[in-house]
Structures are given as C-alpha cells and as structure tokens.
N, C-alpha and C positions, 0 to 999 in steps of 0.2 A: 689506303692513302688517297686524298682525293683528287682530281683531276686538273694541273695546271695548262692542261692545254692550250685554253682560250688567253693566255697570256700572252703577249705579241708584244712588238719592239715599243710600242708605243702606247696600246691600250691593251683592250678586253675584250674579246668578241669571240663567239664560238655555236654551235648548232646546239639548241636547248635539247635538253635531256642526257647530250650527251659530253659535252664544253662545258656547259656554261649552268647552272641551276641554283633553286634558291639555298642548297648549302653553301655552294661555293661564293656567291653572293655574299652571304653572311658573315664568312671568313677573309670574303674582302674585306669587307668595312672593321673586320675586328684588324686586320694586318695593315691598311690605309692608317686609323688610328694609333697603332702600336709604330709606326716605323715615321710617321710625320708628327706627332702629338699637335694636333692641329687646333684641340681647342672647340675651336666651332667651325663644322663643316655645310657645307650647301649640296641637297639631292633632288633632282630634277626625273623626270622619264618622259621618251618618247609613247605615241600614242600605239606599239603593240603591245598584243595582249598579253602578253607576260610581262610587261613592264611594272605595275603594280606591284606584285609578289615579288619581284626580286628587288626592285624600289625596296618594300616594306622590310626584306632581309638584309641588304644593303644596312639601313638605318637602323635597326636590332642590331648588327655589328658593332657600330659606329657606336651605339649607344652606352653597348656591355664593353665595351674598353675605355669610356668614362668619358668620351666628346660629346660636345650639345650638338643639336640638328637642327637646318634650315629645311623643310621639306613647301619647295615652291611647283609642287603638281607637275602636271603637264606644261611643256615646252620646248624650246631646240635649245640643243645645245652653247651658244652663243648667251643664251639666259643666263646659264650657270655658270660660265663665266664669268658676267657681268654681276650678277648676285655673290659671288666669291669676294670680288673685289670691293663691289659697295657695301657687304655688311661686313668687310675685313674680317674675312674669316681666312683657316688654316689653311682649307682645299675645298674641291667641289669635286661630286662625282655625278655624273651624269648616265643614265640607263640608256641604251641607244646600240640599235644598230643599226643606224642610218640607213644604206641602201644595199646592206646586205639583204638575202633572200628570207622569205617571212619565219620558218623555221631556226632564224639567229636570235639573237642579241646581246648585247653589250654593255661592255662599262667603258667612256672617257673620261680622266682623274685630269686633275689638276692642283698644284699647292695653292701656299700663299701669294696674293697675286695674280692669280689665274695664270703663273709661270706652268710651262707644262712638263711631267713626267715622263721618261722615257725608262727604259729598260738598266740602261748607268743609272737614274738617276733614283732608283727607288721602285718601281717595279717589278724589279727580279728580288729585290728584298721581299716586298708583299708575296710575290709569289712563293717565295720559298716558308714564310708562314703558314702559308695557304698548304701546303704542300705537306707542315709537319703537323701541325692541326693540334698543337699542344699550347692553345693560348691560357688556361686555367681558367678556374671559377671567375665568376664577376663580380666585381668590388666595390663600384659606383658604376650607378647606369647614367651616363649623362642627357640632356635634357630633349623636348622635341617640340617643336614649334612651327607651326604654318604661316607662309607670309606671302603677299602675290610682290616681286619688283616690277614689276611690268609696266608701271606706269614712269618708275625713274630709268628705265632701261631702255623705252619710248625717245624719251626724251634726251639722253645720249645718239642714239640712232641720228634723233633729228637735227641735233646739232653739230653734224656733218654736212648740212642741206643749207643753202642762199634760200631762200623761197621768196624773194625779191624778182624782180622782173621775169618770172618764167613764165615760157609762154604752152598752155593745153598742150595736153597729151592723151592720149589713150592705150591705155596699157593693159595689155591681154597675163592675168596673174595665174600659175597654174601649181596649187600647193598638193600636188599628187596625194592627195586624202590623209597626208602626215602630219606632222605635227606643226606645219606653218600660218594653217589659217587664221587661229584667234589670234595667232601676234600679229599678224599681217590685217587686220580688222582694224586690231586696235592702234598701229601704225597709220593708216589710211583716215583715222577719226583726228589724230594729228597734223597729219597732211591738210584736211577739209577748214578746220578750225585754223589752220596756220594762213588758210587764202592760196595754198597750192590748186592751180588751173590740171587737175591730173584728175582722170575719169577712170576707173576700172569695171574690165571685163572677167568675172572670175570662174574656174574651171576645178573640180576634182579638189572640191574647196575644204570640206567638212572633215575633221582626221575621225579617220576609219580602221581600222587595225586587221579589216579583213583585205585592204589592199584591192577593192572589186575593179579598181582600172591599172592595177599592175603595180610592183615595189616601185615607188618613186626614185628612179636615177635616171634622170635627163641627159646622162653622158651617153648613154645605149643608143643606138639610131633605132634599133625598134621600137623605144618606147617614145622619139618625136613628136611622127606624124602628127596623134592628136593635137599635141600644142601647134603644131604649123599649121591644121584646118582651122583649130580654134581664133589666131592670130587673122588669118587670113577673112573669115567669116564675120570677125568683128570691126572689120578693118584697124586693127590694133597697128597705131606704131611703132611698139613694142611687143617684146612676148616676154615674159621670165618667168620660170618654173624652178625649183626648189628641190632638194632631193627629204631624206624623210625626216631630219632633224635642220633642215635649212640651214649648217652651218656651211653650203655650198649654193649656188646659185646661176642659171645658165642662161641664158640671151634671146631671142631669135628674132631677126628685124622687120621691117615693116610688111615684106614679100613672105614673112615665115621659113625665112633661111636662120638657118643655124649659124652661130656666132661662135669661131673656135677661142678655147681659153686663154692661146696667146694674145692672141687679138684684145680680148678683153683686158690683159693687166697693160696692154699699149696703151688703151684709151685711160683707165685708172690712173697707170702714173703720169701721161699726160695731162689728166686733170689737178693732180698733185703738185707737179713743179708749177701749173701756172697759176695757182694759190700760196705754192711758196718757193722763191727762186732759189735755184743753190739745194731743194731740198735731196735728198739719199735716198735712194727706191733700190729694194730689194727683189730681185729676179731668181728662178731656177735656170741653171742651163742647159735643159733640155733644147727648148727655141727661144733663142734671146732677142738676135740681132733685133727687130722691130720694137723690140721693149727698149735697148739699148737708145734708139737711133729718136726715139720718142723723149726719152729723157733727156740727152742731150740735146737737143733742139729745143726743148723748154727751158735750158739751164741747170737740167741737176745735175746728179752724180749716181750713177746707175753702180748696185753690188752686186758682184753673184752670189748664191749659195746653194750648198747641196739641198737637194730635194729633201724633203721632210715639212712637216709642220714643228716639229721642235728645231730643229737646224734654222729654220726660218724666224722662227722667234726669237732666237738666242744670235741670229746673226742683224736681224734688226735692234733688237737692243745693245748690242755690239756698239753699232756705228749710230743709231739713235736717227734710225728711218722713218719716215712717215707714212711709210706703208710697202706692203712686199704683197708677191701677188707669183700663183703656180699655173701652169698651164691645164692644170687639173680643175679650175676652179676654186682653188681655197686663195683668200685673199685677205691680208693682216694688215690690221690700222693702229699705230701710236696711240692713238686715242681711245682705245678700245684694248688697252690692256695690252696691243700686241700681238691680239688674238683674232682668228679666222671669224667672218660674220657673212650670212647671206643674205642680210637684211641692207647693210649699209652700202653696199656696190648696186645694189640693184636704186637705192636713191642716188647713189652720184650717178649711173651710167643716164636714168632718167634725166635728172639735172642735166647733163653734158647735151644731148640728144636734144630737151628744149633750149638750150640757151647756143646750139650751132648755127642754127637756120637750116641745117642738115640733113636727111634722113638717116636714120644706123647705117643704113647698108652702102650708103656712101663714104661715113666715115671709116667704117671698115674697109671697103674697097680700095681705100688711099693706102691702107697698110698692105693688104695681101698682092695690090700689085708691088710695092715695093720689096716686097719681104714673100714672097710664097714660102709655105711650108707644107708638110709632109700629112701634119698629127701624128700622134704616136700611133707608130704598128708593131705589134705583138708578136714574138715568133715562138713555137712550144716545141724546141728541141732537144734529139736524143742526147748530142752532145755538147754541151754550151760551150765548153772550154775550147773545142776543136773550132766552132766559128768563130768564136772572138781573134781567136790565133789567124783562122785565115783571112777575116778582114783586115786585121793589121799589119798582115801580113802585103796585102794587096793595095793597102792605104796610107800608111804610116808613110812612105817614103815620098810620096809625093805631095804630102802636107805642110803648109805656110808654120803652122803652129800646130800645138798639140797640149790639152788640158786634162788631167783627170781625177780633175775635183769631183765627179761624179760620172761612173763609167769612165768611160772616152768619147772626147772633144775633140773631130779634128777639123781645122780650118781648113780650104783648101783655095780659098779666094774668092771665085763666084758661086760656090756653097760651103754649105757646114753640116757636118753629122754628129750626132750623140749617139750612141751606143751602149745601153747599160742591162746587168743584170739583174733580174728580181731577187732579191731576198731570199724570198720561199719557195717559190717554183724553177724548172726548168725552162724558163722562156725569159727573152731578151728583148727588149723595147727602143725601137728606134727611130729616130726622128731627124727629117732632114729640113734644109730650110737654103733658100735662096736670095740671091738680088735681082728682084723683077724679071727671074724666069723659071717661071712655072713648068714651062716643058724640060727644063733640062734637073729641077728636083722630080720631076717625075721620072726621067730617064736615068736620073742614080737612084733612085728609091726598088725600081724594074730590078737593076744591076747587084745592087747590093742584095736584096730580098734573095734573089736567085743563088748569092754565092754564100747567104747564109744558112740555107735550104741543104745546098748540095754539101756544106761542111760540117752541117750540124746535124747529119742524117746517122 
C-alpha cells in the first residue's frame, strides 16, 4: 500500500524517499483529477532538485485520468494561484516545500478559483485513492501545454501600488537562492518603466536548489543576521527577504532590526482602511489588539478568525474583506483571489514607508510601544493536557473575558494571552501582548512559561 503519510490537514509535504516520491506523486495527480474533475489544471515547481521529477509525475497523473495541463515552470506559489484563476482552470497544484528542510518536498493544491483544499474538503478523499491505488487502465490522456503568466500576474501585483508621488527608496531584497528571484526581476522591470523612484540592493538572488546560504526561512533568528549586515551595509531603508516559494515575506528596517508579523498586518490593514473607509480586515487571534486598534482608527471593521490559511480565506470571503493578514507572515488580498502573496505586501509596505515621511522603525515603534507583545513561544511538553489545566486553572478566574475560537483567549485588562495547541506535536504556543507595557508582558510571559514547565513536566 503506498504511503499516505505526507498528507496533512491542509497540503503535502513529507521527507523524499520516504513521504513523499515520484509514485506517490503520480497518484496524486491521478486522485486530484478523479475527486475534482477539474478539466484543466495549472502545475508549477519550486526550484529544488526533486521538483522536476515529481512535477513531471504529478502531470502523468493528471493527465492519465483525462485533465489538460498548464505546466508554467519554475515559480512560487502565489503564481499558481494566479494562473488557476486567470486561465480558469479546475485547480492548481504547486511542487514546494517552501522552508521545510532540503530533504522535503511538497504539493499545495487548490480548486476552482484558487479556493483552497483542506483535508474536509477533498484531501482526505485524494488521499484515500492514494492509499488504494486501484485507479485502472487509462482511457484518454488529457492534454499538456507550456505557458509563462508572469507577465499578466506582474501586472495584478502592480495594480496594488499608486506609483504617483512616491518618494526613493532603497531596498535591500534578499530571495534566499529560492524561487523568488526571476519574479522579483521581472517585478522591479515594472516598477522602473512605471517611474517608481525605488533602487535595489540584491542578496542570495539566483535560485539554487543546493540552498549554499541556508533553507530560506527568514522567521529563524539564525538565519537573520545576514539580511541585517546586508541592510545595514547598503544603507537599505528597507530589508525583505522571502522564504522558498515567496508565498511569505519578512521586513527588517532601516537599522536592520526585524519586523515582527503582527506588526506588519497593523501597518497592511492600516494602509487598507485608508484607501477604503468602512473596509473588513481579517486578523488571527494569536496578537490582535494593535491590528484591532489600527483598524479602527482608520474606520474599518476588524474580524477575527482561527489560524489557518483556509480558515482565513473562507472567513474573508465570508464577510468579503480586503485583506487578512497572520502573524506568521501569510497575508491575503480580495484581489488576488483571496489568496496568500509575498510579492504584494512587500510593495505596499514600500509604498507606505515612501509616502510617510517616516522611517519603518518609527512606524513600528508607534505600534509596539503601544501594544507590546511577546512572539510566539514554543513549549515541548510531556504533558500538554496537565498545563493547559493548570493555566486555567491559575487564570480563568481572574479574567475580563474569555475566547476560544482558537486555543484560549484570556483578556485580563492590561494584558492578553493566547494559549494554543499544536495539531501534531506535543508543544503549546504562546503568546502574550500588552498596553504600553512591555515590562509587565514580559513579567507574565517569566510567570506563565514557569508554571507551564513545572505542569507540563
């Protein structure tokens, strides 16, 4: 029987040879087509080295169960989305294992729409095809076709952007040898011809599949530095680095300090309501309050929703947002399907930054004195059920409110904690957040860590 393992709640991703290979590959595409009849599908791959071959099985699948193929090469993810949608096609399936370790990789699917699949939604169906591996002979092979969107998926990107009165910038770009640099080339050739005053400094540019400056995931603090010397050396006013399929995107300001990702969807939906009053911004509630307190001082109307990337798309098109944004870094635009992009945030935050009179690290600084937070901290214990009991045990009773749309949410006045479980592992993620004081989320973050230590031991 062959190996469903690399099947997750939401994609595909598993350690090659032994998750994930080009059979299983092939029975994806044959089980995508059999459970969506999609017609005409879009396949993309990031730049490691197995991407090809499973690509190439992939579309053999796809093909012997009777679907045509979009095959648009090398790109991030974000492409095959946008290529899903513009040649209205069924689904897209995308190769990729973003910023897992070099030894993975991956599939992220998508239907019609570039709407996304989850495990309810059709995934656990593929997989249990996958699983019985009794699809029969093949009966029409459907068709295969190469085509580059990139120049009409260019052009979306940039129709996010004023390029009206903005004033120079210099932007330190750092595409960790993945698969961001040719679209970020040919972004920047749009930028130039549009009369954008924006200058790039580029680093770890060329996508490389041996990874010689490390997996691109910019959320790692070890993997930093280099972009904060590179920022700093260029005198960049900006920094932003990419993880391996760019459908994520990270910040660092003028001084080469890191930009956390609450922070970032404050300024996102702040630039949102003040191009559309009244407009709906979607948040997770990990750390809210400064996404909150952002929107409504522009006029919107701030939603929560549980963490996920499908939860968020389905909770923005819900209430028909202009955009939602994670503290992870994934950040979802109306205009863009809906869908996560690491291209379009890094031109509004530019945007924002030239048209302040500001430096970043000032406009950030307005938020994190107001709002201090914690970041998520990881805890990997023996018994998770025994500390969740004894924090709520410890907390519950002296809390304003109490939420648990995702984890627990407790208010307690002059802070707030989230508290959630992981899925897959035994470790707990928590994340605290204050009102303009910093020392006393750091004096519950002390307190709580300790009593989740000694309960979860």
């Amino acid at each position: 029987m062959p190996s469903t393992a690399a099947f997750k709640s939401y994609d595909i991703r598993g350690r090659l040879g032994v998750d994930l290979d080009e059979s299983i590959a092939y029975l994806t595409g044959r089980g995508f087509a059999r459970v969506f009849r999609p017609g005409l599908v879009v396949t993309g791959r990031d730049i490691r080295a197995s991407g090809p071959g499973l690509q190439a099985a992939l579309i053999r699948g796809l093909r012997d169960e009777g679907a045509d193929v979009i095959d648009i090469g090398l790109c991030g993810t974000e492409e095959v989305y946008f290529a899903t949608d513009h040649y209205a096609a069924g689904g897209g399936l995308m190769v990729t294992a973003s910023h897992n370790p070099i030894d993975y990789n991956g599939i992220k699917l998508v239907r019609e729409g570039s709407r996304p699949i989850s495990a309810e939604t059709g995934l656990n169906a593929i997989r249990d095809l996958v699983a019985a591996d009794d699809f029969g002979p093949v009966e029409a092979q459907g068709r295969l076709q190469r085509l580059d969107p990139r120049t009409d998926y260019i052009a979306r990107v940039m129709s996010f952007l004023d390029p009206a009165g903005l004033r120079p910038l210099r932007i330190l770009v750092n595409s960790g040898n993945g698969a961001a640099g040719p679209t970020f080339d040919a972004l920047a050739g749009a930028l130039e011809r549009a009369g954008v005053p924006f200058s790039f400094e580029r680093m770890f540019h060329q996508p490389d599949a041996g990874f010689p400056n490390g997996i691109p995931n910019p959320l790692l603090p070890e993997n930093q530095p280099a972009t904060v010397a590179a920022v700093r050396a260029a005198s960049a006013d900006i920094g932003v680095a990419w993880d391996g399929d760019f459908d994520r995107c990270f910040f660092f300001d003028e001084a080469g300090c890191f930009v956390d990702g609450e922070y970032v969807v404050g300024l996102l939906a702040a630039a949102f309501v003040a191009k559309e009053r009244g407009a709906r911004i979607v948040h997770d509630p990990r750390v809210m309050w400064s996404t909150v307190d952002q929107v409504r001082h522009g006029g919107g109307e701030p939603v929560v929703s549980r963490t996920g990337h499908a939860l968020i798309k389905a909770r923005m098109r819900e209430v028909d947002a202009v955009y939602g944004g994670e503290m992870s870094a994934h950040h979802y635009f109306r205009n863009f399907m809906y869908c996560d992009s690491g291209m379009i945030p890094f031109l509004l935050v530019a945007e924002l930054v030239s048209r302040a009179g500001k430096p970043l690290s000032a406009l950030v600084a307005e938020m994190r004195a107001a709002f201090p937070s914690s970041g998520e901290i990881n805890f990997t214990l023996g018994d998770v059920g025994g500390a969740v009991a004894a924090f709520e045990a410890a907390y519950l009773p002296q809390a304003r409110a109490v939420d648990r749309l995702d984890g627990i949410s407790l208010d307690m006045g002059n802070w707030r904690v989230n508290l959630r479980r992981s899925n897959t592992e035994p470790v707990l993620r928590l994340n605290v957040e204050g009102r303009g004081d910093a020392a006393l989320v750091a004096e519950k973050v002390a307190e709580i860590s300790q009593l989740l230590r000694k309960a979860g031991t």
